[in-house]
C-alpha positions in Angstrom: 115.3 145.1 131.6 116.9 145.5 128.4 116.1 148.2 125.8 116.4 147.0 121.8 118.7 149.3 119.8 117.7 150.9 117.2 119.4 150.2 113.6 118.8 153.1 111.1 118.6 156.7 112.2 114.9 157.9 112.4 115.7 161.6 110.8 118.0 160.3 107.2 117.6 156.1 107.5 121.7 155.6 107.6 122.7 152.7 109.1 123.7 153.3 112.4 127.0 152.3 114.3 127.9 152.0 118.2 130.0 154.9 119.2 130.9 155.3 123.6 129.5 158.2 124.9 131.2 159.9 128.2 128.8 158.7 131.3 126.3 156.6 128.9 128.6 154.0 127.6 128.2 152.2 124.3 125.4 154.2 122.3 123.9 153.8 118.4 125.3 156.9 116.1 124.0 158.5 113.1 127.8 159.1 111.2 125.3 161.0 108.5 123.5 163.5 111.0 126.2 163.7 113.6 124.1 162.6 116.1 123.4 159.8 119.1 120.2 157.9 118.8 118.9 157.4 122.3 116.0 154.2 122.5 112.4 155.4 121.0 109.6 154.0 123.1 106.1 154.6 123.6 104.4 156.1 126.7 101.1 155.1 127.9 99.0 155.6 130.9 96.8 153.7 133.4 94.2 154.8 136.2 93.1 153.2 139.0 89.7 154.7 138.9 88.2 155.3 142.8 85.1 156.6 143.8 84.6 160.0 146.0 85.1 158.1 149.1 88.3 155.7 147.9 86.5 152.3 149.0 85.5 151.0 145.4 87.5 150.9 141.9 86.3 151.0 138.5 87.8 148.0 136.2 86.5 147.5 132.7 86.7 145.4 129.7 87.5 146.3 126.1 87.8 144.7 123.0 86.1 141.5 123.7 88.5 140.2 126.0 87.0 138.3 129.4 89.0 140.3 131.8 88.7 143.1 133.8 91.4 145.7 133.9 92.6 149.4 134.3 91.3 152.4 132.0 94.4 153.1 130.1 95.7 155.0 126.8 98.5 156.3 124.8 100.2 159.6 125.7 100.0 161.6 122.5 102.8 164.0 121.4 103.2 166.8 123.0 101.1 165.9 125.7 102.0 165.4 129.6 100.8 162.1 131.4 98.4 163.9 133.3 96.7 165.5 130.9 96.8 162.2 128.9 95.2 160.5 131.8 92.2 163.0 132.2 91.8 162.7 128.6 91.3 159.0 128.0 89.0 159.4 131.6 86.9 161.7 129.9 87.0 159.9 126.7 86.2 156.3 127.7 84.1 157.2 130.5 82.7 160.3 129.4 83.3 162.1 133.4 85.8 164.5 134.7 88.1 163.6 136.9 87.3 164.9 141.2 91.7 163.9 141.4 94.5 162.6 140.1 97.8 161.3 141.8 100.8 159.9 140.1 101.1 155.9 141.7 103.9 154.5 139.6 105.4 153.8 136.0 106.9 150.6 134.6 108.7 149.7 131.6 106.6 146.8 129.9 109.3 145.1 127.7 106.0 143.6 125.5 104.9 146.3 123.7 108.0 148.8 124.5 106.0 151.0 126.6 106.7 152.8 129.6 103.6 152.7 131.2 102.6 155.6 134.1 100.6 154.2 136.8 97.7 157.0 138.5 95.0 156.8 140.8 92.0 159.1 140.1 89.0 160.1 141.7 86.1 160.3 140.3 83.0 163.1 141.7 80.8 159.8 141.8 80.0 156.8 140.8 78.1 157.4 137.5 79.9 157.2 134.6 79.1 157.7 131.1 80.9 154.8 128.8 82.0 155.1 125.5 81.9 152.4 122.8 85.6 151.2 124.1 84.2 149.7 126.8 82.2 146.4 126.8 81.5 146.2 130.2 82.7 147.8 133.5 81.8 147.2 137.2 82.4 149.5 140.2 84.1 147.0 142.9 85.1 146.7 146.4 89.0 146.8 147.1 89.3 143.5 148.1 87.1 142.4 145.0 89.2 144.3 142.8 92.4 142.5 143.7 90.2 139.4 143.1 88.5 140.3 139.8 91.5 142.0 137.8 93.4 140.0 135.1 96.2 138.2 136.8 99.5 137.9 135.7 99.1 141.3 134.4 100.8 145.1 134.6 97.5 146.3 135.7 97.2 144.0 138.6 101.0 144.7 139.6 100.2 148.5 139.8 96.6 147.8 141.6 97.8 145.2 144.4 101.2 147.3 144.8 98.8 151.0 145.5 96.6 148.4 147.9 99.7 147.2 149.7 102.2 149.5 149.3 104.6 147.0 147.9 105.1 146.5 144.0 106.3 143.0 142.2 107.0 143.6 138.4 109.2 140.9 136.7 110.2 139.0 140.0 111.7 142.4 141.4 110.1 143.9 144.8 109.7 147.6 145.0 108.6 148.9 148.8 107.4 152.3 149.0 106.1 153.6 152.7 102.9 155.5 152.7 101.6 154.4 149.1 98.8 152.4 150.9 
């Protein structure tokens, strides 16, 4: 998993240069600010959406796109995950949220986001959709395995909470009691 460097110093625009750093190695330098430029990235979240009694998930579809996946959304500044993640629940499905329990984050190289992986209950199954979502369908677990877009981070993060084992990029995480 490689990280891009940066090339001009976000605060004055100088050119940077690669300068070591004790314990961090080789790291871009502003010469101008006097300062090391650590990679920028963006943060997003993703839910795996349960009902009260954790044997059904949530998957929607947005933007015209034929597959089902998570609810997900940017973190904003100065804004934790968690927060984030009741937001966007609220927003796009227009509930609260009965739960919410950090699963697992991922760097997705694609769109240079580290995306953070919850699971969140929901008081019941009625939800209140917002114009984001196209269409959404409350599944069975093994159905949800089945019906969520494959070859995809939110299939990774669903089948690795379902099985307690997590495949990202051909690498194998195991993690007892994630099941």
């Amino acid at each position: 998993m490689g990280t891009q460097r940066m090339n001009y110093c976000m605060e004055c625009g100088t050119k940077l240069t690669v300068k070591p750093l004790k314990g961090e190695g080789d790291v871009p330098y502003c010469e101008r600010c006097g300062t090391f430029v650590f990679p920028v990235f963006s943060t997003a979240c993703s839910m795996i959406v349960m009902n009260p009694e954790q044997d059904k998930i949530l998957l929607i579809k947005q933007y015209g796109r034929k597959d089902y996946i998570l609810v997900a959304g940017y973190v904003s500044k100065g804004e934790d995950a968690e927060t984030a993640a009741i937001r966007e629940i609220r927003e796009e499905l227009g509930v609260e949220t009965a739960g919410i329990r950090f699963n697992r984050t991922h760097y997705f190289g694609p769109s240079n986001t580290l995306m953070i992986n919850f699971r969140v209950l929901l008081p019941s199954e009625e939800i209140h959709p917002n114009e984001e979502i196209d269409d959404w369908q409350w599944f069975s677990l093994a159905e949800a395995r089945k019906k969520v877009r494959p070859d995809s981070l939110a299939r990774d993060f669903l089948v690795g909470m379902l099985d307690g084992e997590y495949h990202f990029h051909d690498e194998k995480y195991s993690i007892s009691g994630r099941k």
